[in-house]
MIKE-460629 format. One record per residue (C-alpha): x, y, z; residue number from 1. Coordinates in Angstrom, 1 decimal, decimal comma. Example, Ala and Ser with C-alpha at 12.3 -4.5 7.8 and 13.67 -1.06 7.14 Angstrom:
residues 2
LUMVO        u        v        w   pos
LUMVO     12,3     -4,5      7,8     1
LUMVO     13,7     -1,1      7,1     2
END
This chain:
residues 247
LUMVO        u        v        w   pos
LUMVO      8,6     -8,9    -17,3     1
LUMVO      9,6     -5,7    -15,2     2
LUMVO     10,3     -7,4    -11,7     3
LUMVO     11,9    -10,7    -12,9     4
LUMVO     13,8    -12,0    -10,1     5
LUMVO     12,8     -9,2     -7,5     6
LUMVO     11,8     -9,5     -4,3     7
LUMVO      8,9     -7,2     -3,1     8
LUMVO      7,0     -6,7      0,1     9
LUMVO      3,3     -6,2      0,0    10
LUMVO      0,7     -5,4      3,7    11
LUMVO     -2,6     -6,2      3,0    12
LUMVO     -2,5     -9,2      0,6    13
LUMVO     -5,9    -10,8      1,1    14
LUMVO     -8,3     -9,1     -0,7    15
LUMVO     -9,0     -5,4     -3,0    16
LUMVO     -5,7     -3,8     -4,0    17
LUMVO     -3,7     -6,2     -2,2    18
LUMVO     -4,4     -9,1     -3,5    19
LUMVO     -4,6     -7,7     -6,8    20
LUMVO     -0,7     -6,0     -6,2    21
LUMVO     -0,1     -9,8     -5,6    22
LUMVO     -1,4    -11,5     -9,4    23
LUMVO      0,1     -7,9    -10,8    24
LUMVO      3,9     -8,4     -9,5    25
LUMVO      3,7    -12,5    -10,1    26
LUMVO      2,6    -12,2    -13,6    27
LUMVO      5,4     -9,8    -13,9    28
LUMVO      8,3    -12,4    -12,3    29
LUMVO      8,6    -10,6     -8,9    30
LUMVO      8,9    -13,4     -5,3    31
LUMVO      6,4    -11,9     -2,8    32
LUMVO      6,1    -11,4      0,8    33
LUMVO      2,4    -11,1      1,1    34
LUMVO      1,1    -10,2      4,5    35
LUMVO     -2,2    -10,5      6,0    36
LUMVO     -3,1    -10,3      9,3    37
LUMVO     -4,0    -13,7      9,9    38
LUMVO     -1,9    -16,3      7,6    39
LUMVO     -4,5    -19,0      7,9    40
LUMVO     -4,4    -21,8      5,7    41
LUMVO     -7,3    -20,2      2,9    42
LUMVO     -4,5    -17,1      2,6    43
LUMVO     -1,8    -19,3      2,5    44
LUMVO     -3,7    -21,6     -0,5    45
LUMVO     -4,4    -18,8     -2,2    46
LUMVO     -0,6    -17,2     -2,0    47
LUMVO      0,6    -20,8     -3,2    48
LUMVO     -1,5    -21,0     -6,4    49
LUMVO     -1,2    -17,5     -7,9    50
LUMVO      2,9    -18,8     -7,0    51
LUMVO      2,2    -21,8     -8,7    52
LUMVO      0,3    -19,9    -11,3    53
LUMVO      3,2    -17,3    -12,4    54
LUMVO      6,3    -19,5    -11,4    55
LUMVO      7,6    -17,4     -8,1    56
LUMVO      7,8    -17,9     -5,2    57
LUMVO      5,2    -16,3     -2,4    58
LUMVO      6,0    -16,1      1,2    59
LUMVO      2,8    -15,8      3,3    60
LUMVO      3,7    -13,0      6,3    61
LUMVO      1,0    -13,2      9,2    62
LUMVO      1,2    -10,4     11,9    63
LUMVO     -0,7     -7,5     13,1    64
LUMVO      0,2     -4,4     11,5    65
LUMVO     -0,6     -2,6     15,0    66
LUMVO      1,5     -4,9     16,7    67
LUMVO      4,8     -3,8     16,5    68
LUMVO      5,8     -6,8     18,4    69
LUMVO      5,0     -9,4     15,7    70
LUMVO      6,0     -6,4     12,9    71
LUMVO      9,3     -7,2     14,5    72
LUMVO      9,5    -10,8     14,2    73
LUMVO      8,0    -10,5     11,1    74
LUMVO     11,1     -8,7      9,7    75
LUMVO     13,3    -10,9     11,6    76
LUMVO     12,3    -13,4      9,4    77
LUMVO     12,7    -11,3      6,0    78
LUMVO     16,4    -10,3      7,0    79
LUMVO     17,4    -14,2      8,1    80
LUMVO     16,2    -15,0      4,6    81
LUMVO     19,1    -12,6      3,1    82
LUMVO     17,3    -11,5      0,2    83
LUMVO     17,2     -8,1     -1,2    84
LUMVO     14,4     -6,2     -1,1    85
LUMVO     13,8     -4,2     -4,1    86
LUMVO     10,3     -2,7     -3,0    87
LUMVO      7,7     -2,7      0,1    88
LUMVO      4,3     -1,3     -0,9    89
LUMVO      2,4     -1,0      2,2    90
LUMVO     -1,0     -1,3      1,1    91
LUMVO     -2,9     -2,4      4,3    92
LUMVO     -5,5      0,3      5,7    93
LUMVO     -8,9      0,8      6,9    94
LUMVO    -11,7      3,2      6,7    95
LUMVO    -14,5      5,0      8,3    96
LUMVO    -16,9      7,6      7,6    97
LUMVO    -17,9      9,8     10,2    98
LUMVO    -19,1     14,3      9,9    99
LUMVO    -16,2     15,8     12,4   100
LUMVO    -18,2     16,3     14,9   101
LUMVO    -19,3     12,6     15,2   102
LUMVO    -15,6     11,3     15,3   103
LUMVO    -14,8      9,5     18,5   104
LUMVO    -11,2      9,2     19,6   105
LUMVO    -11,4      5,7     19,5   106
LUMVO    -12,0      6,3     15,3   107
LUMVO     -9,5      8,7     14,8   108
LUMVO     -6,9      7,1     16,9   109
LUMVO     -7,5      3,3     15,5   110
LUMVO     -7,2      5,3     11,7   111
LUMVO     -4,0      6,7     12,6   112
LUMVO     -2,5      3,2     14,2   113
LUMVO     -3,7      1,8     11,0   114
LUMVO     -2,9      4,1      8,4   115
LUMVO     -0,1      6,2      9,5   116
LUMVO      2,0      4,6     12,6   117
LUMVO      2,3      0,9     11,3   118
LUMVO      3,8      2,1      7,8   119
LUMVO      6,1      4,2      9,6   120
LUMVO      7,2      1,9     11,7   121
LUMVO      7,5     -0,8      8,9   122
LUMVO      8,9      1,6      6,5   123
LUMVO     11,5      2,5      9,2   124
LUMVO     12,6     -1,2      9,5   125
LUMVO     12,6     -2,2      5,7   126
LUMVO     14,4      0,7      4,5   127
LUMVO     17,2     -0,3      6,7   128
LUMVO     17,4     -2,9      5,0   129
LUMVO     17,3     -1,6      1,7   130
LUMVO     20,1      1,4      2,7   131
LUMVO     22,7     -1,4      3,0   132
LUMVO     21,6     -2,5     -0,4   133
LUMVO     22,1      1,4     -1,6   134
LUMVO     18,9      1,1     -4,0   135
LUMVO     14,9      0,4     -3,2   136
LUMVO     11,2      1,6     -3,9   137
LUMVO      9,2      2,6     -0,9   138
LUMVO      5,6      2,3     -2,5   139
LUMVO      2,9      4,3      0,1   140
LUMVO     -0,7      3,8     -0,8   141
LUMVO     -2,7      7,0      0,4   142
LUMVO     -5,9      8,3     -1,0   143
LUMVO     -7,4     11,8     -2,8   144
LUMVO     -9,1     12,0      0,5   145
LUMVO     -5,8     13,0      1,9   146
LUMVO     -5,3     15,9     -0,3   147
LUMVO     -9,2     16,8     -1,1   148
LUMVO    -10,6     17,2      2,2   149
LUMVO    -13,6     15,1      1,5   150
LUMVO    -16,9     15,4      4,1   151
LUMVO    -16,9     12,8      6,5   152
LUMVO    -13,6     12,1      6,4   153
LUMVO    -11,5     14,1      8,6   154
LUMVO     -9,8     11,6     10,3   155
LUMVO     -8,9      9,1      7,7   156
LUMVO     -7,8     12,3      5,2   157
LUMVO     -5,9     13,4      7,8   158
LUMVO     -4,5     10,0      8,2   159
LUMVO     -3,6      9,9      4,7   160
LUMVO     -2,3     13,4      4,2   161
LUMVO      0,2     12,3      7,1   162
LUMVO      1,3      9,8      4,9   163
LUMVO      1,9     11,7      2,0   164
LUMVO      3,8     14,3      4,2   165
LUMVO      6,3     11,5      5,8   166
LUMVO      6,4     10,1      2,0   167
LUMVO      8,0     13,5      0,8   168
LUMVO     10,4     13,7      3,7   169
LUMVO     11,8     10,3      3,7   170
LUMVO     12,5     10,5      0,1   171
LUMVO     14,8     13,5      0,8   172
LUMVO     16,3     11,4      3,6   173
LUMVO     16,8      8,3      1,5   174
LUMVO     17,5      9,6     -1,7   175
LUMVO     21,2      9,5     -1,2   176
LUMVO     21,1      6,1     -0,4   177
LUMVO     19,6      5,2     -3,5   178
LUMVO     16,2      4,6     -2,1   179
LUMVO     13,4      6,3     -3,8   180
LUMVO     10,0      7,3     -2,0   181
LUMVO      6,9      7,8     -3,6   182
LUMVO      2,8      7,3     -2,8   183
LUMVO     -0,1      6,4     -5,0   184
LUMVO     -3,6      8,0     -3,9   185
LUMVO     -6,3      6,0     -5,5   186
LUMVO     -9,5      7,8     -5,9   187
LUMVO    -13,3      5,8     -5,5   188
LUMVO    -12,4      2,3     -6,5   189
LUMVO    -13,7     -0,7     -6,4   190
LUMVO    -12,9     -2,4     -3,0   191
LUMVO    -14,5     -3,6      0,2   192
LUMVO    -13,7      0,0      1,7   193
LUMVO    -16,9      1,0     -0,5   194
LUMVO    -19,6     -0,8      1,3   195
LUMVO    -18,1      2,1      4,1   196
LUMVO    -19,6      4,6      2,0   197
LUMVO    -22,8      5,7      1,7   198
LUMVO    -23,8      4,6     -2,1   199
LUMVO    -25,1      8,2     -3,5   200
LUMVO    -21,6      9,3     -2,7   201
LUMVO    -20,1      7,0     -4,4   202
LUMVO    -22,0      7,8     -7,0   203
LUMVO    -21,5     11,4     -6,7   204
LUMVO    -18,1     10,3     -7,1   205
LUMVO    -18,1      8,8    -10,1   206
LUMVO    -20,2     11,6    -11,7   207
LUMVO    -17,2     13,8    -10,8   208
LUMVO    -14,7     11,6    -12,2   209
LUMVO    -13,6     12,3    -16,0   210
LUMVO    -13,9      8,7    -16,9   211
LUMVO    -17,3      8,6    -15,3   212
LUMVO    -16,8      5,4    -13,4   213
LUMVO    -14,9      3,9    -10,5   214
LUMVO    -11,1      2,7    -10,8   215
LUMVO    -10,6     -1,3    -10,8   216
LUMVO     -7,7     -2,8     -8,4   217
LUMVO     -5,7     -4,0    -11,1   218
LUMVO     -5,5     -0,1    -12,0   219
LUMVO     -4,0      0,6     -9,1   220
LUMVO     -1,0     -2,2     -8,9   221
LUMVO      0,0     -1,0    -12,5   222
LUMVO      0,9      2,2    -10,8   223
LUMVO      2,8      0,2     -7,8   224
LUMVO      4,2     -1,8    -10,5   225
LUMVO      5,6      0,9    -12,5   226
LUMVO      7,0      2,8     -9,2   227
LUMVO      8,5     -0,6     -8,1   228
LUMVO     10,4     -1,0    -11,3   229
LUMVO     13,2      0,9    -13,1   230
LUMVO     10,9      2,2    -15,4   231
LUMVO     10,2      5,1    -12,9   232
LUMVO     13,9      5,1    -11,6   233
LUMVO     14,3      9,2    -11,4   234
LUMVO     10,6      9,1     -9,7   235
LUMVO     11,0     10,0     -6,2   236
LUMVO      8,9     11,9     -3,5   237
LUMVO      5,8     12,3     -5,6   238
LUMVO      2,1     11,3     -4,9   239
LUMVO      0,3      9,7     -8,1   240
LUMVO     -3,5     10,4     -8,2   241
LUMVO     -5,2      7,8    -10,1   242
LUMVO     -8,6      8,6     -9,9   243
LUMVO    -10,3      8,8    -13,6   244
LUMVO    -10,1     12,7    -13,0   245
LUMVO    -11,6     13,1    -10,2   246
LUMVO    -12,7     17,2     -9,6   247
END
């Protein structure tokens, strides 16, 4: 198992890629921090029998990812724990769809917050957790949109490429503490986020694809999973596409 024993930090845990990160690391012997934003007692179920499931343990993390408030407390409670942290895939994001033009600043603002500020900010307080360790994987899920320039998504590309961007320049920050930096950008896959798309371009997108077909969750956390673990250990500031060949 490639993350027996490890400790990892995952946003976005309750459903799509998340949760699907989550039963990916636990088959594979990693202990969890899942967030969500709401750690009700159906997230906190679910956590406990995928733990139950795969033998590790899962600690439920509820805060608002906008809230850097409760981000902070959050983390307060991971560092009074004492346990390393060997990765923090930061996962959770929304989307919307709307032609430039039509974007209000209330979208493009609430995209950023979402997207871009809260995994800076986390990212900011985990890896100072991990430079005392001297070693760590910072995981940074962005999207093709943020390097293809895709209609109707201007702001959420943007958000993305902005990602990518801070993921190359904190890996040559945090190299020489042994942390390595790297994001994955998932083409169309099969998530919630797709009901946000109208369904001839999702079609058109899987026409364009090599593979001809839409990428499944668990595709994606393989990718995490192999950035998370030593297997990719002279991997660092790089963005993945993994997108069935998407032109």
């Amino acid at each position: 198992m490639l993350m027996q024993g490890k400790n990892v930090i995952i946003t976005g845990c309750r459903r799509g890629m998340g949760l699907a990160m989550v039963n990916v690391f636990a088959a594979n012997g990693a202990n969890i921090y899942a967030h969500a934003r709401q750690a009700d007692d159906a997230f906190v179920s679910q956590m406990a029998q995928i733990a139950e499931r795969h033998q590790v343990q899962i600690w439920p993390l509820g805060f608002d990812i906008t809230d850097t408030a409760a981000m902070k407390e959050a983390v307060k409670r991971v560092m009074a724990d004492k346990r390393p942290i060997d990765a923090v895939i930061n996962n959770a994001g929304i989307a919307m769809n709307s032609l430039f033009q039509m974007t209000s600043e209330a979208q493009l603002r609430s995209q950023f917050e979402v997207n871009f500020f809260s995994v800076y900010f986390f990212t900011q307080y985990i890896s100072k957790l991990m430079a005392r360790q001297q070693r760590g994987s910072i995981i940074n899920i962005a999207s093709t949109a943020g390097e293809d320039g895709n209609p109707g998504k201007s702001a959420y590309g943007a958000s993305k490429a902005a990602l990518i961007a801070m993921t190359q320049s904190i890996a040559a920050e945090l190299g020489e503490k042994g942390i390595r930096a790297n994001c994955i950008a998932p083409g169309v896959t099969e998530t919630e986020m797709l009901l946000t798309m109208p369904a001839q371009v999702v079609e058109e997108a899987k026409k364009n694809a090599d593979l001809r077909r839409a990428g499944e969750p668990a595709e994606i956390a393989q990718v995490a999973l192999f950035l998370a673990s030593d297997l990719s250990s002279y991997i660092t500031g790089q963005t993945i596409r993994v997108d069935g060949g998407l032109k």
